[in-house]
Phi, psi and omega in degrees: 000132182272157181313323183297305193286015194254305170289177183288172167293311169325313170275314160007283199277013193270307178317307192297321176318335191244359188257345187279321211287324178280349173260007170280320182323317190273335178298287185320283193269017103005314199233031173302281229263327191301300179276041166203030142341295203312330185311285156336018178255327198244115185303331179275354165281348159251200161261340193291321181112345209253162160245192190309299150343309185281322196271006169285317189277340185274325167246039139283340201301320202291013188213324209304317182278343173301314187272309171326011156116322165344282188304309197300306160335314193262335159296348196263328187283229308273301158287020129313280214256349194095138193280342164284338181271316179311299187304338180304298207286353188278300168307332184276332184267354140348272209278348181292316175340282182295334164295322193245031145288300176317305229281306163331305172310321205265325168276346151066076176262138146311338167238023178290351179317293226258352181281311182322292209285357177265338183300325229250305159319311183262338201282305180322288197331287223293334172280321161282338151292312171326305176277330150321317188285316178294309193297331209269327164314301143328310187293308173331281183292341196255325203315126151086016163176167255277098195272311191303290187325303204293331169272354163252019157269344146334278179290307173307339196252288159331305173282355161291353187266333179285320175302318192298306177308319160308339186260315171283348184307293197311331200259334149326301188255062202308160173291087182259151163252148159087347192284150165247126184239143177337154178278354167289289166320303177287008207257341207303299167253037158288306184324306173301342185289335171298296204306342165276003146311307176304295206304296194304322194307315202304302224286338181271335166298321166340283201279343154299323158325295209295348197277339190287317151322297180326299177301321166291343177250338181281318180270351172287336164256046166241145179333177165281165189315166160222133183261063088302016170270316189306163162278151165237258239141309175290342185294311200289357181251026164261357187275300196302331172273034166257113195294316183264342154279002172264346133307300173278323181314298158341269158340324181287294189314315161291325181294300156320288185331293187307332207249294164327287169281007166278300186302334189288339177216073175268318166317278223304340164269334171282342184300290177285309169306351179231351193051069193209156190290191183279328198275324171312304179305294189298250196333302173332279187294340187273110353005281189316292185298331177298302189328315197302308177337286195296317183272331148008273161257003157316287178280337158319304178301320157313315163296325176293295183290337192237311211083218197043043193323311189280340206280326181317303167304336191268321173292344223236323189284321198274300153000291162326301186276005173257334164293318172311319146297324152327292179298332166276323197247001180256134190000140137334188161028012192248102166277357183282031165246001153325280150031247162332294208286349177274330197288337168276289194314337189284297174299333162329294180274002163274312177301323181304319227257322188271352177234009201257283187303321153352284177337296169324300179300005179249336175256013151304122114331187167250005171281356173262027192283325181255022115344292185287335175252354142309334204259316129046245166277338175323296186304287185327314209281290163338319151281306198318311186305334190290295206300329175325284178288338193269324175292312176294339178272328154307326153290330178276342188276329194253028179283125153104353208253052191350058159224194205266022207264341182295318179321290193319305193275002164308275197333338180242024146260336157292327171299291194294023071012270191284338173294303190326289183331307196320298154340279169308289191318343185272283182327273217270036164263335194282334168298335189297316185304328204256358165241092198260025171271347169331308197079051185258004163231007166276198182247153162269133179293076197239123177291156174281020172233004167298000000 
């Protein structure tokens, strides 16, 4: 019997329950700023200062201590010391992040620019080991039954944090011409965003009880230690000569990439290509995360029960890339081909995400686990951060020359993204084929009372 099934089912989804929160929190303010983009094309529209260039360089900010040795290091603490102390400690430098993001915004400094962007920094690091500590947590409590469903109602409730933001942003900040707004105005859903910070801080001391329990019941009737179990320091270059974790690494970074930095400046591209207002724009792109609710743990739960896991990833990539071509190439001014093109990103981004993190724990031990998804998120961090700053820097070159054209030449770094992504999901399904003792495409044997 696995460990998960030595406990109720309740508490289980009572944990996944207190591990989504602080990652809706983290979603939400990330994605704050993406559908009213627009405030940042022009320097004279706030009081705060920044332009598109600036507000590009700020949320690179969110990958810098990650590709720079952050993630990989604390992945390492993280099967080292254990997700409750590590993650605490992640969590905390979250909300310190988003506190001195907020306190920039608010003080309208001559440098608030560069305090958001070290804020930006800290925030980024403390979310992806956070969220490293919930995937890894998961895997933990769910091992050996609906690993997937429990991680792709994860990523849906999270990313409900995105949506809450595309949606509420606009209505904070409402749209006006010609107004210049206050620094109290652009500062509005960082304010909310703390308080789901607070709400989240709470909810993970929670799941840290609960997780400490776990341990009080689970391991006194498990065999004796075996210390080839432990983690070592050296473990990590048996991860790095693993051919199929630089495959799914890969796979992340294009994929994530096409999607991620698209929504970061998604005002500034749907607005002029479809001709339609911010408030228009924010409902448009909240298409992905909601779709992500529902389908989500939809398709987890499909992976759990049919498998063919990589075949998903092969679906979900090509998906990708026909919204993107939409988005470069279909008519102007026409918004149902907006539309269109989030209802294939939407399914996309559910389908890719749900046969992809599963994955991992199978090509693995479990004493490299959060190593390896600290190793991962590196890469993706490494691209978001490139892809970021190369949008905001594409756009800013073409602010003023009235047309659609900065929208277009994003919009075709993103086709080549997702061409890439394609690419890669075919290489590790032909791998799936040729080592299928792996399981990466089998289902897990799970009743409907696990």
């Amino acid at each position: 019997m696995t460990a998960a099934k030595k406990l109720s089912r309740s508490a289980c989804w009572l944990a996944l329950a207190c591990l989504v929160v602080p990652m809706f929190a983290s979603y939400y303010f990330d994605d704050m700023f993406s559908s009213i983009s627009y405030l940042f094309e022009d320097a004279s529209r706030t009081v705060l200062g920044w332009d598109a260039a600036g507000y590009g360089l700020y949320a690179s900010g969110y990958s810098v201590l990650c590709v720079f040795g952050g993630l990989v290091v604390c992945g390492m603490l993280l099967d080292k010391w254990g997700v409750r102390v590590t993650g605490s400690l992640f969590v905390g430098m979250m909300v310190l992040g988003a506190g001195t993001v907020l306190y920039a915004l608010l003080s309208g400094s001559s440098h608030s620019l560069q305090v958001a962007y070290a804020g930006c920094m800290f925030f980024g690091l403390g979310s992806e080991i956070a969220g490293t500590a919930v995937t890894r947590s998961i895997a933990k409590w769910f091992r050996g039954g609906p690993m997937a469903l429990a991680m792709g109602l994860q990523l849906a409730i999270a990313r409900l944090g995105t949506a809450f933001a595309l949606v509420l942003s606009p209505r904070l900040v409402s749209e006006q011409a010609g107004h210049v707004y206050t620094l109290a105005e652009t500062a509005r859903p960082a304010v909310v965003g703390m308080g789901l910070m607070a709400l989240g801080l709470i909810l993970w001391a929670v799941f840290v009880a609960l997780d400490a329990h776990y341990d009080r019941q689970v391991l006194p009737g498990t065999a004796g230690h075996d210390p080839s179990d432990d983690f070592r320091f050296r473990d990590v270059l048996h991860v790095l000569g693993n051919k199929n974790f630089w495959l799914l690494g890969l796979l992340c970074v294009l994929f994530y990439s096409s999607i991620i930095a698209f929504k970061k400046f998604a005002g500034a591209i749907l607005i002029p290509r479809f001709s339609i207002p911010a408030e228009t724009a924010g409902w448009m792109v909240s298409m992905l995360p909601f779709s992500t609710v529902i389908f989500a743990p939809l398709f987890g739960m499909l992976v759990d029960r049919r498998g063919k896991g990589t075949r998903w990833m092969i679906l979900g990539s090509v998906l990708a890339l026909l919204a993107h071509l939409l988005l470069a190439f279909a008519p102007a001014g026409v918004p149902f081909y907006g539309y269109l093109s989030m209802v294939f990103l939407g399914f996309g981004y559910s389908l890719v995400p749900a046969a992809l993190w599963p994955s991992v724990p199978k090509i693995v031990p479990d004493k490299v686990l959060g190593t390896t998804f600290a190793l991962i998120y590196w890469v993706q961090n490494l691209g978001l951060m490139t892809f970021k700053m190369l949008a905001g820097n594409i756009l800013g070159q073409h602010t003023g020359t009235g047309d659609a054209s900065g929208p277009v030449a994003v919009e075709l770094m993103f086709v080549g993204l997702c061409v890439a992504a394609l690419v890669v999901a075919l290489l590790f399904a032909r791998t799936s084929d040729k080592y299928p003792e792996l399981g990466l495409d089998s289902f897990a044997k799970v009743s409907d009372n696990s």
